[in-house]
C-alpha positions as a printed NumPy array, in Angstrom:
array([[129.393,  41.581,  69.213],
       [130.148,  40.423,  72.915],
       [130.933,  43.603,  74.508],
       [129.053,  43.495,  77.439],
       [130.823,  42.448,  80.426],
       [129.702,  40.837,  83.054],
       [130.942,  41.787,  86.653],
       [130.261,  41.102,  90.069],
       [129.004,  43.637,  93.049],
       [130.969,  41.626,  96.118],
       [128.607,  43.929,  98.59 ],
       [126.314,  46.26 ,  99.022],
       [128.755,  49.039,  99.414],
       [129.703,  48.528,  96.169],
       [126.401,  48.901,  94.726],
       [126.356,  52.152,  96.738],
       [129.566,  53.293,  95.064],
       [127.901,  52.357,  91.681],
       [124.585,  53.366,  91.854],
       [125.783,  57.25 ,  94.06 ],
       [129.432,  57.87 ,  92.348],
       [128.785,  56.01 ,  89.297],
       [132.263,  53.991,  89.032],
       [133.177,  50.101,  89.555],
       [136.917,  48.88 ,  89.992],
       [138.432,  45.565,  88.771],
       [141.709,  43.861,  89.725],
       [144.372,  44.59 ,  87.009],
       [145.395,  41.512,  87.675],
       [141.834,  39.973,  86.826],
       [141.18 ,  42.042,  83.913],
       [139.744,  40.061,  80.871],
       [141.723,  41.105,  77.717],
       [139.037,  40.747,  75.559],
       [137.611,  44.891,  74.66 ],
       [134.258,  45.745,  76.591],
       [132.053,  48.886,  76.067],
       [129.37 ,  48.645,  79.016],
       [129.383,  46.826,  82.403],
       [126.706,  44.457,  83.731],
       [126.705,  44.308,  87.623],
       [125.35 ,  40.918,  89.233],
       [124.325,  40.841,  92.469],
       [124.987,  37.837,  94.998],
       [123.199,  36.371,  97.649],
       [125.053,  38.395,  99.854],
       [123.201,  41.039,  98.754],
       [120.325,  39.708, 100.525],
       [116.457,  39.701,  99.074],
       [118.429,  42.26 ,  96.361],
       [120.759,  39.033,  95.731],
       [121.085,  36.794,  92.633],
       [120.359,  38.657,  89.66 ],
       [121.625,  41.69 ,  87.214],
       [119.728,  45.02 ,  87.878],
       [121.565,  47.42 ,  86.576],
       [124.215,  48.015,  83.48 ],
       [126.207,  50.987,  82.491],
       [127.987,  52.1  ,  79.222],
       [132.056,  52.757,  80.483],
       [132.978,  56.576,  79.845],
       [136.68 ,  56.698,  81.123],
       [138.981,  53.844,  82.116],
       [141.767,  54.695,  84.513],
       [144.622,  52.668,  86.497],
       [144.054,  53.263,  90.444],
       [145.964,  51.36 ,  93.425],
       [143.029,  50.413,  95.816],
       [144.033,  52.744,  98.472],
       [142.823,  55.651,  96.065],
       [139.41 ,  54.672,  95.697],
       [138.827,  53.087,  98.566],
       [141.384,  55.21 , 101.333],
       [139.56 ,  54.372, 104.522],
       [140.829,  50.974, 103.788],
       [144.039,  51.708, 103.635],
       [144.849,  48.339, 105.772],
       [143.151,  46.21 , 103.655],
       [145.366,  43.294, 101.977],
       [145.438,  44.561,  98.687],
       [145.706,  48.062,  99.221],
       [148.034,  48.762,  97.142],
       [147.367,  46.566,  94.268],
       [146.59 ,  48.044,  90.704],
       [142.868,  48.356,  89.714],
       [140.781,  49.639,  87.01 ],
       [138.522,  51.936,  87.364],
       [135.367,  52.231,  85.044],
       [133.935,  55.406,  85.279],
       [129.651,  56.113,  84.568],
       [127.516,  58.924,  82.769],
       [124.442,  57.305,  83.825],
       [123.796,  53.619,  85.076],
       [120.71 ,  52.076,  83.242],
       [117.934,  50.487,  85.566],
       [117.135,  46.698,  83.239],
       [113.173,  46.481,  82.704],
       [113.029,  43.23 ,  84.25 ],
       [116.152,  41.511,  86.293],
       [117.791,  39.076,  84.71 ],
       [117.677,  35.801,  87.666],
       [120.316,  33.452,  88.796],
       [117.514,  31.067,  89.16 ],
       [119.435,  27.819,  89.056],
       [122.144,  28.952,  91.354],
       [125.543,  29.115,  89.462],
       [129.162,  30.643,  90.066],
       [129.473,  33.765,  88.547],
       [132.266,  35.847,  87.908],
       [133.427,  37.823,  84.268],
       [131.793,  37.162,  81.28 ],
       [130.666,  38.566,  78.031],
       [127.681,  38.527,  76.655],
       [125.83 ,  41.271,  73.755],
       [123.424,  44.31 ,  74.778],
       [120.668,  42.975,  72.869],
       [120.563,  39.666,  74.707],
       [121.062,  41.558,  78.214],
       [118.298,  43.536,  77.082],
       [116.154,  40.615,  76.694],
       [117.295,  37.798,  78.94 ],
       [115.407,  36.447,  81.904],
       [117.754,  34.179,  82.968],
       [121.71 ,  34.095,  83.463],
       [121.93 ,  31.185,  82.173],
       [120.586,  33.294,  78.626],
       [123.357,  36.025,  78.79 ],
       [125.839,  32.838,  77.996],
       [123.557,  30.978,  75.561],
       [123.751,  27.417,  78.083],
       [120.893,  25.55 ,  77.728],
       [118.557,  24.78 ,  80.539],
       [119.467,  21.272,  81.071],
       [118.891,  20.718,  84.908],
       [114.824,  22.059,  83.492],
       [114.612,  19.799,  80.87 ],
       [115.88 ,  16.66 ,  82.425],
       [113.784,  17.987,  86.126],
       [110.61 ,  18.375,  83.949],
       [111.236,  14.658,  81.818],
       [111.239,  13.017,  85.279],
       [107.937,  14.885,  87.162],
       [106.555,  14.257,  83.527],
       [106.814,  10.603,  83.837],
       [105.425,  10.826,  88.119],
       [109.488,  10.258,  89.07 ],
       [109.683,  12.176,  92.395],
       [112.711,  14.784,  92.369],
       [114.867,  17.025,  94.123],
       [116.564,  19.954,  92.492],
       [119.702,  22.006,  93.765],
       [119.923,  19.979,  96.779],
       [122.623,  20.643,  99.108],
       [124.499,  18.238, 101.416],
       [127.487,  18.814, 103.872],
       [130.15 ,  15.869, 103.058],
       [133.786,  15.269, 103.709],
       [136.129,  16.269, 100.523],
       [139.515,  15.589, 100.132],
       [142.039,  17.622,  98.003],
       [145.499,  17.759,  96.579],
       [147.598,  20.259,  99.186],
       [151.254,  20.335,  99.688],
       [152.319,  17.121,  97.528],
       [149.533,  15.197,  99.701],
       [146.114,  15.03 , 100.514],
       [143.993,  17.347, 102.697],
       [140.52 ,  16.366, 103.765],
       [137.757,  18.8  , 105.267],
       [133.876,  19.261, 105.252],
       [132.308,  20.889, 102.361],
       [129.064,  21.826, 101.115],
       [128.109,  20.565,  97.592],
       [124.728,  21.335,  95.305],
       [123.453,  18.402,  93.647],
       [121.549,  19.78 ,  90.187],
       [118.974,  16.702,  90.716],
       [118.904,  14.019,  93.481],
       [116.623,  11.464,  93.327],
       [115.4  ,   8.918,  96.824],
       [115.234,   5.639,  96.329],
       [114.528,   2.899,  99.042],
       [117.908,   1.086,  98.625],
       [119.979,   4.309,  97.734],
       [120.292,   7.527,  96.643],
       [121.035,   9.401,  92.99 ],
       [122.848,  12.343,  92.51 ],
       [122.158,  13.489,  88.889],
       [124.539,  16.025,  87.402],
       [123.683,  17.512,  83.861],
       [127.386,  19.098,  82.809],
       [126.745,  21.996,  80.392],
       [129.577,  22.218,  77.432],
       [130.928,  25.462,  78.445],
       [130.192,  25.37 ,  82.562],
       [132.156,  22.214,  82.449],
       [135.115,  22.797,  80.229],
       [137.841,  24.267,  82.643],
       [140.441,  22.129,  84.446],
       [139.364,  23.768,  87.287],
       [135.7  ,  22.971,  87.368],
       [136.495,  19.243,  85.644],
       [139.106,  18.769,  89.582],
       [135.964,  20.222,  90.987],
       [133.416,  17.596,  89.382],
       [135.972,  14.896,  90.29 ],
       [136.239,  16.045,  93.883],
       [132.386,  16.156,  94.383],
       [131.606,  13.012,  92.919],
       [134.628,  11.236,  94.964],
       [132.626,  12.791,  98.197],
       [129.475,  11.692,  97.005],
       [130.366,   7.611,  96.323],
       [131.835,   7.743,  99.503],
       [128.921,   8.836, 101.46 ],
       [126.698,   5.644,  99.448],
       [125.32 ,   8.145,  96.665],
       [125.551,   6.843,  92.92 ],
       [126.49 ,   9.734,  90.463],
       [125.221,   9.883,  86.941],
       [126.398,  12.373,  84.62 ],
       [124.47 ,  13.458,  81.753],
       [126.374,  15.801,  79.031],
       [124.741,  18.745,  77.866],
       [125.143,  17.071,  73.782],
       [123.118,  14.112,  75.388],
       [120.083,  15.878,  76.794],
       [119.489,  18.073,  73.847],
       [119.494,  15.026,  71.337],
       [118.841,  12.218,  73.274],
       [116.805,  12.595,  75.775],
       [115.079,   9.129,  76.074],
       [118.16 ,   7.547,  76.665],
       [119.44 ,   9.805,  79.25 ],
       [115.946,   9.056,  81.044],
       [115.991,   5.382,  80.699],
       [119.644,   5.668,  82.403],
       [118.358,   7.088,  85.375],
       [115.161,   5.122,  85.527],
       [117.407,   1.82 ,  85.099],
       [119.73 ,   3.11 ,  88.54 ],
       [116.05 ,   3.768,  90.293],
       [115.138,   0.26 ,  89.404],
       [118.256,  -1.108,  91.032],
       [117.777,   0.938,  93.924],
       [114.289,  -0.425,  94.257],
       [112.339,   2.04 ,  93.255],
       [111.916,   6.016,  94.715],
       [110.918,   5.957,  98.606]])
């Protein structure tokens, strides 16, 4: 059973309040509705060298409804001060063997996943049973001496729906696998079945790879069904786009 879930430790005064008073707080208005018996705490990179991975997990004792200005009342200017939050309350928060790593960098925010698999998972991309696709097709190419880039990150202008028009400003977008070529450039996307399902990371997808064939890059998208079972063709794709490009620089 998926009762695990999976939150996020915004800084490292939170993980102070965890780890000293033993209690986390999530918006009411965020709260999954799916039942949960224990909390798993990621860390961000904002966390510094303590950043991008799960440490630390805690079974909930006592749930109560808090406005924000309760737990937290020297920020009683805050914008949300007064908003409704839950607050999970700790016997004892459990240290993980091993940290589970956010090693290919990806969005987190609530999930569920099973204490056994937390127990055992060495990656985040395990807690949610997503295959490793970015490794597999990143290991295919080096295998076959095709020079590549993984989560490589470029600065482009974006536009975006806002206001019944169109808004455009400079954002920063992570390629899973970019590939050099003399004549051009590939930006190789591997879209997991369950990363990729929302509406809201599908606009997302659409936006980046807009940006991208702007700014002279070819996109190929690989689906997660495609690497797992066919992985020759998705290989011969890409090696057909470096050919065209005339060959990696």
């Amino acid at each position: 059973m998926k009762t695990v879930l999976v939150g996020v430790l915004k800084s490292r005064a939170d993980l102070t309040i965890l780890l000293k008073e033993k209690w986390y707080r999530i918006p009411l208005r965020f709260l999954p509705k799916r039942l949960f018996t224990h909390i798993a705490f990621y860390q961000p990179l904002s966390l510094g060298r303590k950043g991008k991975r799960i440490e630390y997990y805690a079974r909930v004792a006592k749930r109560e409804i808090k406005k924000r200005i309760e737990l937290l009342p020297r920020e009683s200017l805050h914008l949300r001060a007064y908003h409704d939050y839950l607050k999970c309350s700790f016997r004892k928060v459990e240290k993980l063997e091993r940290p589970i790593r956010n090693t290919i960098p990806r969005r987190v925010s609530f999930g569920f996943t099973d204490l056994k698999t937390l127990r055992s998972a060495k990656d985040i991309l395990e807690l949610y049973h997503v295959a490793p696709t970015e490794q597999i097709i990143e290991q295919e190419l080096q295998r076959r001496n095709i020079s590549v880039t993984s989560q490589y990150r470029l600065s482009l202008n974006s536009s975006f729906p806002k206001g019944g028009g169109e808004s455009s400003s400079r954002r920063i977008f992570r390629l899973d696998l970019a590939v050099f070529c003399k004549n051009g450039n590939l930006a190789i996307e591997c879209d997991n079945r369950k990363a990729h399902a929302s509406k809201r990371q599908k606009l997302w997808d659409t936006q980046k790879d807009t940006a991208l064939k702007r700014s002279g890059w070819r996109v190929i998208r690989l689906t997660e069904r495609d690497i797992l079972e066919d992985l020759d063709t998705c290989i011969s794709r890409i090696r057909t786009h470096i050919r065209s490009f005339g060959g990696t620089s």
